[in-house]
C-alpha beads as a LAMMPS data file, in Angstrom:
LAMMPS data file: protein, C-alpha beads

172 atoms
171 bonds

1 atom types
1 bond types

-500.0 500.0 xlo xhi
-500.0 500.0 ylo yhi
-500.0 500.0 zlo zhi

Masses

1 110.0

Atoms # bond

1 1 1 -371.327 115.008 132.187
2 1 1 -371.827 118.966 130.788
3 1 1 -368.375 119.964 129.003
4 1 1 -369.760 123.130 127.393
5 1 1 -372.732 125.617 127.122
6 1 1 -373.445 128.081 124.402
7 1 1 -374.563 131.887 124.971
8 1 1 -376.376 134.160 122.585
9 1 1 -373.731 136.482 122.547
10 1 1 -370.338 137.120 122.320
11 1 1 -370.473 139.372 125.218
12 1 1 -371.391 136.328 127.164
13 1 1 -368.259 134.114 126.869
14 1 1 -365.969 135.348 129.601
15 1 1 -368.388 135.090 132.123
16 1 1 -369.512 131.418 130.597
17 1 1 -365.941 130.524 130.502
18 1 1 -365.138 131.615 134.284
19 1 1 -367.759 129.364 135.497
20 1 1 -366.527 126.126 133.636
21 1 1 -362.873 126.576 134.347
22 1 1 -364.060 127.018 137.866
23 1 1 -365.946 123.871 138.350
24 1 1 -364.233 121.704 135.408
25 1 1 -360.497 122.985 135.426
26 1 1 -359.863 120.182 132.419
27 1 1 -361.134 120.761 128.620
28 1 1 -363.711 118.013 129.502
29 1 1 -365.005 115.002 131.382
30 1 1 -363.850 112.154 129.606
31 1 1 -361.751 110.769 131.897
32 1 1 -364.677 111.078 134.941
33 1 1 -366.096 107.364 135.007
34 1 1 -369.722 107.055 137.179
35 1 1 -369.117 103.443 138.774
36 1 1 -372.279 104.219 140.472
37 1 1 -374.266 104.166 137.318
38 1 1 -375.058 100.846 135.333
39 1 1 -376.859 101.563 132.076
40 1 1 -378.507 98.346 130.049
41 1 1 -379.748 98.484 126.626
42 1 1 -383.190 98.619 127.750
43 1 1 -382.652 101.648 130.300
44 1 1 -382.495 103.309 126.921
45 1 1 -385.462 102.260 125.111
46 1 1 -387.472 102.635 127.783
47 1 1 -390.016 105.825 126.817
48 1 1 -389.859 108.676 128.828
49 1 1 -391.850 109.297 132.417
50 1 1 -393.980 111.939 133.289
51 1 1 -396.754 114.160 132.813
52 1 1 -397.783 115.756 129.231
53 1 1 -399.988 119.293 130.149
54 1 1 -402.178 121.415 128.145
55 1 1 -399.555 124.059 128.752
56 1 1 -396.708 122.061 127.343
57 1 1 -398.784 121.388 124.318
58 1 1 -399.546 124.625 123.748
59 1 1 -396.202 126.157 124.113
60 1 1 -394.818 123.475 121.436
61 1 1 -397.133 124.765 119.266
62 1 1 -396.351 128.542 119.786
63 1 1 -392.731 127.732 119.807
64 1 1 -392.656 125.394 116.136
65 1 1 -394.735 128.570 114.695
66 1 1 -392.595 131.225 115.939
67 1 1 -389.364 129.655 115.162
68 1 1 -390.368 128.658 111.862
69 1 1 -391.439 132.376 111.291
70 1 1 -388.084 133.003 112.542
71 1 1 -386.592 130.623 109.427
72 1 1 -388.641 131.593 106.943
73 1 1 -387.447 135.375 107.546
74 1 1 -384.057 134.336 107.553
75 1 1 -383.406 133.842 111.430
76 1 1 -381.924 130.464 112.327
77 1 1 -381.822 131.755 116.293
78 1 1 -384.368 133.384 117.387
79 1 1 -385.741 134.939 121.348
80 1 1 -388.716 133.330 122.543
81 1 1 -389.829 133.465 125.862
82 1 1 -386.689 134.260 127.859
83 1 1 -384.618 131.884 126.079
84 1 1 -382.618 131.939 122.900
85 1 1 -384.148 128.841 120.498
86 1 1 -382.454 127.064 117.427
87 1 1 -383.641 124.496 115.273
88 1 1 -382.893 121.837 118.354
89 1 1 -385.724 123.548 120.149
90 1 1 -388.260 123.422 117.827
91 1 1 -386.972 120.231 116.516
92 1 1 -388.319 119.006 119.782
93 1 1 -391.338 120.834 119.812
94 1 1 -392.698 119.478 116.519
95 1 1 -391.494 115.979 116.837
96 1 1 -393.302 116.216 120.784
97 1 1 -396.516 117.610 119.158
98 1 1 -396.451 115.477 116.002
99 1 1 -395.421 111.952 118.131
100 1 1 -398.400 112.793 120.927
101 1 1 -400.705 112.749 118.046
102 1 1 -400.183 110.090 116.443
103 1 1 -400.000 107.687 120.204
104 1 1 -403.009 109.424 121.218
105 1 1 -401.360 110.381 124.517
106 1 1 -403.494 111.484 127.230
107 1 1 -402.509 115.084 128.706
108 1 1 -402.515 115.303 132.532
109 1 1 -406.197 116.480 132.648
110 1 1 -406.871 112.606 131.080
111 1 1 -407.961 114.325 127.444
112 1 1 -406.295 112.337 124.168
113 1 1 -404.414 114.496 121.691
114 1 1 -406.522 114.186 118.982
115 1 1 -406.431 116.166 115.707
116 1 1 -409.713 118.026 116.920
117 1 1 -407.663 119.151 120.402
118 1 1 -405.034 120.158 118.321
119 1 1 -406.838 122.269 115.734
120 1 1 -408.505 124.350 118.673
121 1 1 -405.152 124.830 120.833
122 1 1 -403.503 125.579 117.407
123 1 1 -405.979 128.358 116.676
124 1 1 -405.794 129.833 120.212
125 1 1 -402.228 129.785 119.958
126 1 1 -402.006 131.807 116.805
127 1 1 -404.096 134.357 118.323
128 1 1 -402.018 134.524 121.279
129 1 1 -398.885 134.720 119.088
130 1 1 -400.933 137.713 116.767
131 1 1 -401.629 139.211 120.483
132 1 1 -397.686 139.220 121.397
133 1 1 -396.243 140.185 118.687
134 1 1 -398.524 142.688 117.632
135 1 1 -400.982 143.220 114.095
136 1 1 -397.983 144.986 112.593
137 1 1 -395.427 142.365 112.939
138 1 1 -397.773 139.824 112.727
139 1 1 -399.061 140.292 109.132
140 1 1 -395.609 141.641 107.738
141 1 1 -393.688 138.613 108.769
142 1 1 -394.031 134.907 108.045
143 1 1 -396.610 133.873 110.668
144 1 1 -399.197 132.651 108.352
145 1 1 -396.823 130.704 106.162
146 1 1 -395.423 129.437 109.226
147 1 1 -398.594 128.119 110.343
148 1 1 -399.533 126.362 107.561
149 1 1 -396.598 124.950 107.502
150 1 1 -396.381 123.863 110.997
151 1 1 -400.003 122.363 110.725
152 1 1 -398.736 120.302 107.620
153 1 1 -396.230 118.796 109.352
154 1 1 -397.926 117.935 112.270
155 1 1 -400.984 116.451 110.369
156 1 1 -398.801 114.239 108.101
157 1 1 -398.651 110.726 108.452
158 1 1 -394.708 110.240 108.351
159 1 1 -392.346 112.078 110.668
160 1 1 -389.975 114.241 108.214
161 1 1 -386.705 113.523 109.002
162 1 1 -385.761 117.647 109.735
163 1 1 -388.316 120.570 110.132
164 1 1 -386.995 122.605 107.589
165 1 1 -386.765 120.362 105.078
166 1 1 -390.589 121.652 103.690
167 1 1 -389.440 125.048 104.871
168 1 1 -386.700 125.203 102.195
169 1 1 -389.585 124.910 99.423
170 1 1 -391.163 127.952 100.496
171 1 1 -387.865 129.893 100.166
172 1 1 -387.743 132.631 97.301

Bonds

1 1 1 2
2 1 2 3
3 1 3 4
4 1 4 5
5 1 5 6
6 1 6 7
7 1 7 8
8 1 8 9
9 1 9 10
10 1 10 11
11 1 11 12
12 1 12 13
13 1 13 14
14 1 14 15
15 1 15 16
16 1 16 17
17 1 17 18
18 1 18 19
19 1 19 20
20 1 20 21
21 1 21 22
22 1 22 23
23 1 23 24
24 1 24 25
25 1 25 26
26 1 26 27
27 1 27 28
28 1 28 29
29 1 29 30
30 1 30 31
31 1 31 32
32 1 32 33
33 1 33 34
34 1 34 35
35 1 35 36
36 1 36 37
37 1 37 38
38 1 38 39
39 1 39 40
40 1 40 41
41 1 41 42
42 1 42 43
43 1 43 44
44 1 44 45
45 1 45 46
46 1 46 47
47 1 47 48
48 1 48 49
49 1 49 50
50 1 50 51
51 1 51 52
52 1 52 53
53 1 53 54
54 1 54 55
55 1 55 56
56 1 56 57
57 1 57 58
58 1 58 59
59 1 59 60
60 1 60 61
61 1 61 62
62 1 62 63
63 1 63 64
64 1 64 65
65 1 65 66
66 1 66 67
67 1 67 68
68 1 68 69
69 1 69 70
70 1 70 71
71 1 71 72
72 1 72 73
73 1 73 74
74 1 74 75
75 1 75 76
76 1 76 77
77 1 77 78
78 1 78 79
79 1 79 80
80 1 80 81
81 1 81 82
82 1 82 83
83 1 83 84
84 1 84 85
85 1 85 86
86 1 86 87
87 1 87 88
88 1 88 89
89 1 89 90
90 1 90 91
91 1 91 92
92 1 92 93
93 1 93 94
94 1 94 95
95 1 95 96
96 1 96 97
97 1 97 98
98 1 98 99
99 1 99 100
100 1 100 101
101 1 101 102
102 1 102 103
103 1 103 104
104 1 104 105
105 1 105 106
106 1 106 107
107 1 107 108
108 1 108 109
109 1 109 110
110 1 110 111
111 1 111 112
112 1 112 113
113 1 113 114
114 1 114 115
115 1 115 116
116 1 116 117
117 1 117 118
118 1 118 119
119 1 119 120
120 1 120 121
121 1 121 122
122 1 122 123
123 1 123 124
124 1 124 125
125 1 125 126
126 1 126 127
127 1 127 128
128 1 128 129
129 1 129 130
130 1 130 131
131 1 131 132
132 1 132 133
133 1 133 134
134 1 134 135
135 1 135 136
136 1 136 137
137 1 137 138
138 1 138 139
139 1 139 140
140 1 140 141
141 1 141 142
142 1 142 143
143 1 143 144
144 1 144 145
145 1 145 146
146 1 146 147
147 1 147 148
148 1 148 149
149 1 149 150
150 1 150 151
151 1 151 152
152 1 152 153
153 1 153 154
154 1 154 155
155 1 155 156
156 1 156 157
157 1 157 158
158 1 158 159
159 1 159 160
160 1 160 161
161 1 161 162
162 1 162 163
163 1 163 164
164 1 164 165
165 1 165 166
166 1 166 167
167 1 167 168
168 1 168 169
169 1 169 170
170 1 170 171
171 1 171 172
């Protein structure tokens, strides 16, 4: 079950709140057993189904960079796209990116991600992020340290445990 949600601001709550106590009168869901669910051990190993895109891909990419831009200037939540990200989020988006890589998974158009597909997304995608955030902003905040950064991680050959654990070295 969903016992909660979180809103990017504090303006948000009351309406949040009216809408849970509404459907889900109780604190949580503990108590709501699913008898029509049966869940093995290998229902939960199994990898995931479905389709990796080219547009996916990209927007990993866009998202790790911006949010780590985001970090390095101090931000820990940051707007992108219509939605308020954290860590979680790009957590995701690196760890997507960096695991597709390395398994050589085929996108939807049947093309491998390969380190060569990735370097020429990667540089479209930091002109497209220069292009939406503007010269200005682009060069006076953290988007080229987060870019090296991002392609660091991604390139490596071990998974790092967090994504900001090489961020924290570039602190002042």
């Amino acid at each position: 079950g969903h016992d909660g949600t979180w809103v990017a601001h504090p303006g948000l709550v009351a309406t949040a709140k009216e809408e849970f106590d509404a459907a889900m009168p109780a604190p949580n869901q503990i108590d709501r057993l699913r008898d029509d669910v049966r869940v093995a051990a290998a229902d939960l190993l199994e990898p995931a189904s479905g389709t990796i895109t080219e547009a996916g891909l990209r927007l990993n990419i866009r998202v790790g960079v911006q949010y780590l831009e985001a970090w390095l200037g101090g931000n820990g939540c940051v707007p992108l796209y219509n939605l308020m990200e954290d860590a979680a989020t790009a957590e995701i988006s690196r760890t997507q990116v960096w695991q597709w890589l390395r398994h050589g998974a085929r996108l939807d158009d049947g093309r491998s991600v390969t380190l060569s597909l990735f370097h020429e997304l990667f540089s479209e995608e930091l002109v497209r992020i220069r292009s939406e955030v503007g010269e200005t902003r682009y060069h006076e905040g953290e988007f080229l340290a987060a870019a090296e950064l991002f392609k660091q991680i991604i390139e490596q050959e071990e998974l790092d445990e967090f994504l900001t654990l090489k961020a924290y070295e570039r602190l002042p």
